[in-house]
N, C-alpha and C positions, 0 to 999 in steps of 0.2 A: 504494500500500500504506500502511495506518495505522502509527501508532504504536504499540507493545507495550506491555506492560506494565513492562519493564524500562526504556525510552523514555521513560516518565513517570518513572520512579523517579530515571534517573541524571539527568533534566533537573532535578528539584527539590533530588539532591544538588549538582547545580554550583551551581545558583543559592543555595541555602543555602551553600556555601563562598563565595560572594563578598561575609557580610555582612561590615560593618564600612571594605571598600571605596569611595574616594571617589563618588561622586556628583557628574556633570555634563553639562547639557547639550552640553558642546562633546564629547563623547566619540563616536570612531569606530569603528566595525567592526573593526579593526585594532588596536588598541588592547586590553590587559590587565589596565588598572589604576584607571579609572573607568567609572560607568554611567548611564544614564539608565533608567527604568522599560521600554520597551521593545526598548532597546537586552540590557538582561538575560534578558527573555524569549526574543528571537532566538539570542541567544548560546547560552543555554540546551537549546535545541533544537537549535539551528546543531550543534553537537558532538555531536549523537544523527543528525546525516544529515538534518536539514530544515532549508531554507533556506526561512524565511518571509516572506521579503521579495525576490519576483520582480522588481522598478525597477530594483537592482542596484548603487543610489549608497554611500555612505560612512557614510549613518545611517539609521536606520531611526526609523519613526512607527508608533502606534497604529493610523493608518489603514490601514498594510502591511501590520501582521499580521492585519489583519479581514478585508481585502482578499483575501488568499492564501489559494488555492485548496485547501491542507490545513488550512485551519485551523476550526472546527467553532464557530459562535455559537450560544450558549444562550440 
């Protein structure tokens, strides 16, 4: 099943509440307090009920989220 339209909506409001938050490579799945570019996307989504990143490990990459199977490349 896709994602809604409210799906899109709360995903860009989390991720706009995380501006001004550190920024870091070393940052983990687990973790609340820094980000890296696609670690924010996942997150983002993560908390709408999709988990874009099928591997499973502690970080996530660009190549996860193109990779997974819900994710739609234009």
């Amino acid at each position: 099943m896709g994602a809604a339209n409210k799906d899109y909506s709360n995903a860009v409001a989390f991720a706009k509440d995380q501006v001004g938050k550190p920024y870091s490579l070393a940052a983990a799945k687990d973790q609340k307090i820094k980000y890296y570019c696609s670690l924010l996307v996942w997150k983002s989504w993560n908390r709408q009920g999709f988990d874009l990143d099928g591997n499973g490990v502690l970080v996530v990459t660009p190549a996860d989220l193109e990779k997974d199977s819900q994710t739609i490349v234009y």
